[in-house]
C-alpha positions in Angstrom: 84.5 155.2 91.6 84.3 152.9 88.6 81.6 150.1 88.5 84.6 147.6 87.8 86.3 148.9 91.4 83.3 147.7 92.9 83.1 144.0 91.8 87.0 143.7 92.6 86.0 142.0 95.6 82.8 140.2 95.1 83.2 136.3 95.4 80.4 135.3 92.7 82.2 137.2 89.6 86.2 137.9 91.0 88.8 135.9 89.8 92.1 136.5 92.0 93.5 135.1 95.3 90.8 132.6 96.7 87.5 133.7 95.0 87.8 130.9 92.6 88.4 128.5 94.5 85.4 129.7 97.3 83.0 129.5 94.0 84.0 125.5 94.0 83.7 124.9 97.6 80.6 126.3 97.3 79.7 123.8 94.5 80.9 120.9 96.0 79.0 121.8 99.3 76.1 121.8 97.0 76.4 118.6 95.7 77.8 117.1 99.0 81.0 116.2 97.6 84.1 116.6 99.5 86.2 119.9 99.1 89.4 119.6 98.2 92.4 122.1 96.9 94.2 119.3 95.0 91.1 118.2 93.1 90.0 122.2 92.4 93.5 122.7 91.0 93.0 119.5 88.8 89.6 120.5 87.9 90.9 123.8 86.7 93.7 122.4 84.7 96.6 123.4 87.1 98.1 119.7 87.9 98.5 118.9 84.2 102.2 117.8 85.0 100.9 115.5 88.3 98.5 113.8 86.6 100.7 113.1 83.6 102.9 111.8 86.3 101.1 109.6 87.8 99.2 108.2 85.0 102.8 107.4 83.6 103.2 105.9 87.2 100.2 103.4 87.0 101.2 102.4 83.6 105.0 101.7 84.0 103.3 99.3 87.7 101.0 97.6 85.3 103.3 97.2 82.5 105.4 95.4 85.4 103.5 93.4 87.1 102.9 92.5 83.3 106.1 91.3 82.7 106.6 89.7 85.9 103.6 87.5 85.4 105.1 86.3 81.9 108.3 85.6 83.7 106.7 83.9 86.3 104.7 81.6 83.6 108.4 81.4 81.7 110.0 79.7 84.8 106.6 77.3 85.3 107.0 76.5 82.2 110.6 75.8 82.0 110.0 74.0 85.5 107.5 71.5 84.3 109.9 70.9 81.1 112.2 70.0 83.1 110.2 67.7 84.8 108.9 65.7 81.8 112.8 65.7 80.7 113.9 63.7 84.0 110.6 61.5 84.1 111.2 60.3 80.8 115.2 59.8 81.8 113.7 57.9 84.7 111.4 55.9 82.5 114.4 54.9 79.9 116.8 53.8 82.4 116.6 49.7 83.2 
């Protein structure tokens, strides 16, 4: 039986079904972090399209929220206009 046969199955050095994955739980265990599928899969480049997702996600919110802020200071602004517009009306009339 080839040497090669031998190591099919052996966690430390496979790479097929689960073996990779068992080498980062073990890892994580090591450094007392917690074990997750989802962050193995982004460690190991698999989510590439997720992530890109959801950074796109957080940037379209924040680019929103930006724009409703200036909106928000458009309208106080305009408010406020408005306001000096009928105190001085106010102030003109006898």
């Amino acid at each position: 039986m080839p040497e090669d046969s031998l190591n099919v199955s052996n966690p430390e050095n496979a790479n097929h079904h689960w073996f990779p994955f068992l080498r980062f739980k073990k890892e994580c265990e090591e450094a007392g972090k917690e074990v997750s599928v989802n962050e193995w899969m982004r460690a190991t480049g698999q989510l590439e399209e997720k992530i890109a997702h959801e950074e796109s996600v957080a940037l379209a919110t924040k680019i929103a929220s930006k724009k409703e802020a200036d909106a928000k200071k458009e309208i106080e602004k305009e408010a406020l206009k408005k306001k000096k517009e009928i105190q001085s009306e106010l102030n003109t009339k006898p």
